[in-house]
N, C-alpha and C positions, 0 to 999 in steps of 0.2 A: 257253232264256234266253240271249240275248246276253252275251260274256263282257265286263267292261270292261276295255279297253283304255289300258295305261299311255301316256305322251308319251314314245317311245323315238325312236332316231334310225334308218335303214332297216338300217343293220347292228348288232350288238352283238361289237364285241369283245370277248375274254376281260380275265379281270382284274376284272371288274364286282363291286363288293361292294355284297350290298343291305342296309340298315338299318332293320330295326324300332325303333318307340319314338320315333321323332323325328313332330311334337316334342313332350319330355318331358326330365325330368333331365339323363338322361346321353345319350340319342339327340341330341340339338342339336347340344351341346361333341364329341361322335364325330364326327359328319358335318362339324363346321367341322376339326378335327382329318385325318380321313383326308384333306380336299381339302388342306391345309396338306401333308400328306408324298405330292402327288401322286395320290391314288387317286381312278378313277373309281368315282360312286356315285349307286345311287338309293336313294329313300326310298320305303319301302313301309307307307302309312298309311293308315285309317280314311278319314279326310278328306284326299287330298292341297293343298287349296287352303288347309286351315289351319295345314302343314307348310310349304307355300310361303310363305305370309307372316311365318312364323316364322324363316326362311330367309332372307328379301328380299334380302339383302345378296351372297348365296352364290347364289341359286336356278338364277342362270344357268350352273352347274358341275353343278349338279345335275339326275336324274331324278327325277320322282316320280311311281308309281303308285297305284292305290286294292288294299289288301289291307286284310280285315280279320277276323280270326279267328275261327272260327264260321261264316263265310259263303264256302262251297266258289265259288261260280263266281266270287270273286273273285281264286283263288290263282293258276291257270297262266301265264294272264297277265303277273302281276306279277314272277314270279318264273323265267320264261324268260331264260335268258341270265345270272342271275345265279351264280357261281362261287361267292364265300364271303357266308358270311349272319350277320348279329349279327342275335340273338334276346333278345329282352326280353318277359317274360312279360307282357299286360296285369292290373294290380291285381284288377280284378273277376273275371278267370276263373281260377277255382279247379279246373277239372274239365279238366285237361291232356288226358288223353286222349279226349274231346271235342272241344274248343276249340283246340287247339292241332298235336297229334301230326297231324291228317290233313292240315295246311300243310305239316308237316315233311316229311309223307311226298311229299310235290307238291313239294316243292323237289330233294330225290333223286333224282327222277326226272324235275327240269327241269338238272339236271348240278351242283347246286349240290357241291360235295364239301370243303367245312369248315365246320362250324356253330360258334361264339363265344357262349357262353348266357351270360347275365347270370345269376349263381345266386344263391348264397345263403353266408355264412359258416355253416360249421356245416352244410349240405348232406348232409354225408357222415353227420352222424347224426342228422339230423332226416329221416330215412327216410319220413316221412307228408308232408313240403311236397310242392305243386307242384315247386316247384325242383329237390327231389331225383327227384321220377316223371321229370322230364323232361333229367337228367344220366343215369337208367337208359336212357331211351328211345334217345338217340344215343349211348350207349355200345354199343350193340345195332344200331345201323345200318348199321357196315360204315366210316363216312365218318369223317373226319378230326373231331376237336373240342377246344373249347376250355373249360374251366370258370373262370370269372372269379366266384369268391367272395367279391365285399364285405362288407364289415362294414357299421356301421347307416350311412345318407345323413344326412349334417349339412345337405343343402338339403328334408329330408323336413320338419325341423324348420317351414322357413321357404316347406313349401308344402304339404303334407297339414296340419300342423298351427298353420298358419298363424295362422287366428283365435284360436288360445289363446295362444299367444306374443304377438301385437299385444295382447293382452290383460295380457300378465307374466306367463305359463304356460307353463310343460312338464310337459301335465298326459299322463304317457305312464306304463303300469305297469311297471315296467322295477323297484323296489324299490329297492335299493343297489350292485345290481351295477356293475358295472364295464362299458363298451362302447369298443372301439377306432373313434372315430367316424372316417368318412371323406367324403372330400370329392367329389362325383359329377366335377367338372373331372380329377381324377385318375383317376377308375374310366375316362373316356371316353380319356382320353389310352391306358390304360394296353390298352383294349379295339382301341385304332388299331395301337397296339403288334402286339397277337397279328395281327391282319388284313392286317398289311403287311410282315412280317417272319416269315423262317423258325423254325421249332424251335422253335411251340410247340405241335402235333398232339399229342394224348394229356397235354396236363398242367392239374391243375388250380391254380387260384395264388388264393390268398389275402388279398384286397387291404383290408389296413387304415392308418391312422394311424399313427404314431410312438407313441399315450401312449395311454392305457387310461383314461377319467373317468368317475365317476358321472356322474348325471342331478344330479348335485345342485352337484357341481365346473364342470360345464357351466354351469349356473344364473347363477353367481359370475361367469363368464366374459363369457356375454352380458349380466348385467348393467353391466360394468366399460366395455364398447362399446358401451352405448344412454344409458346412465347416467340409467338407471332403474331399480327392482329388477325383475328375474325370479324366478321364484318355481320351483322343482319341487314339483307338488302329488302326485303318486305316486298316483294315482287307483286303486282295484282291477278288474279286471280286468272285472267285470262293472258300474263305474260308466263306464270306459272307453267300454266296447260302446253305453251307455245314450245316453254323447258321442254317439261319433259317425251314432249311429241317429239321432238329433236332426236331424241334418245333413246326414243324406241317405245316408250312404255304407251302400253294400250290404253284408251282411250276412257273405259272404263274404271279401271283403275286408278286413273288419274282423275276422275267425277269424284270417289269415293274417298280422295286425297282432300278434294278441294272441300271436301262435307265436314273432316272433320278439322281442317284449317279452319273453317268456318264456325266451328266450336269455340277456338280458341277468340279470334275474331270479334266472335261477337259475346264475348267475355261466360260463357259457357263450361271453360276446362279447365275453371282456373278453383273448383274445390275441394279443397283437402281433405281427404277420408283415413278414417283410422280402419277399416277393417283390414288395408296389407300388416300394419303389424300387429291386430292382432292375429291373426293368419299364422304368422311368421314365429311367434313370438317374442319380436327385436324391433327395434326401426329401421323401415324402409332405409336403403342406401340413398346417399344423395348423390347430386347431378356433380357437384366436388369433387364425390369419389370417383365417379366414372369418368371424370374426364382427365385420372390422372392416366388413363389407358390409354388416352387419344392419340397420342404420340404411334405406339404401337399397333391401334386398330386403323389409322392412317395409313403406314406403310405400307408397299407394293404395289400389285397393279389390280390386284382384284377384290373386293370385302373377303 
């Protein structure tokens, strides 16, 4: 089988960092981000033509090849020439060493020598995620890495769970705990940070919020900025699943959903780390500011 071939230019200079995840949450806001502080970069996606249009405005700064995990002749390719790599797990694949590790392993030995993983808060003792197989995995590689541990996405809010919010829902089983929500615009910033700046090889960092809310505090919140009510319905765990089985979402997926509700839950996600600002340099945005967008990231019919 012929391998497919990225849009590269006849040489590749060092320096190349390639991006998984785009486009998606935080892969977009990274890739507009690294070319803002100078970095060359490709995007290595599924579809790169719906990356590209995602991009329009930036494309022309950008490479973009077809990788997509799970499917071996698409890896050497795309990941020739590139140096450092942000890793973003895809949602549906739950079976890391499968799905995932034989890319890693093809990027190591395409010269890549720093991986940026999108992890997980909590990582370090949620021993059974994805996230944490694949923080064991390059910690075992020999190469340089980065552990970027977010707390929960305030834009998941306003695009996995989209239809029940347009609805006045935050129907998530999350209980009473407490979550340090954060904002994906800062997880990307704070990801360009490590990829473009020395000294942060071997460390993992933390990245939440300023304030610690329930799901119920949150509620109040986006209520006050639609001025409408939202509701948290606190769904159990297995009325959850029955959601979003409704709706299509795999089965998988929605395990890895229920793990990290389960965070919050059982009072887990609810602490406050200083390293997004200093990351940043500034304080994290809060869940105030982002919901003065909701209005806006509501409308139509699709996220």
């Amino acid at each position: 089988m012929t391998e497919p071939r990225p849009h590269l230019p006849a040489s590749t200079p060092p320096g190349l960092i390639g991006v998984t995840g785009a486009p998606g949450n935080v892969g977009t806001p990274l890739v507009r981000e690294l070319l803002r502080r100078g970095a060359r970069v490709r995007v290595l996606a599924r579809r790169p033509e719906v990356a590209r249009r995602a991009l329009a405005d930036v494309a022309g700064q950008v490479e973009f090849a077809p990788l997509t995990f799970g499917e071996r002749p698409t890896y050497r390719a795309a990941l020739q020439g590139v140096e450092k790599l942000f890793v973003l797990r895809p949602p549906q694949l739950g079976r890391v060493t499968r799905d995932l590790v034989p890319a890693l392993d093809v990027a190591l030995g395409a010269g890549v020598t720093h991986f940026a993983l999108l992890s997980l808060q909590g990582a370090e003792r949620l021993t059974v995620t994805p996230h944490a197989q694949l923080e064991a995995y390059l910690r075992g590689t020999g190469a340089d890495w980065t552990f970027l541990r977010p707390g929960f996405f305030l834009q998941n809010l306003t695009t996995t769970h989209r239809p029940e919010l347009r609805r006045g829902e935050l129907a998530v089983p999350a209980g009473q705990g407490r979550t340090a929500f954060v904002d994906v615009r800062d997880v990307a910033e704070a990801a360009a940070a490590v990829l473009t700046q020395p000294g942060h090889a071997g460390r993992a960092y933390e990245l939440t919020g300023a304030q610690a809310l329930t799901y119920g505090e949150l509620a109040r919140i986006f209520t006050e900025a639609l001025g409408r009510p939202v509701h948290y319905t606190d769904p159990s765990p297995l009325a959850f699943f029955r959601l979003l089985r409704a709706r299509g979402v795999a089965p998988a997926q929605i395990l890895v959903m229920e793990a990290i509700y389960a965070t919050a839950r059982f009072g887990l996600a609810a602490h406050v780390s200083e390293d997004l600002p200093r990351l940043l340099g500034r304080p994290a945005r809060t869940a105030q500011a982002f919901a003065h967008d909701l209005p806006h990231l509501l409308q139509g019919d699709t996220p």
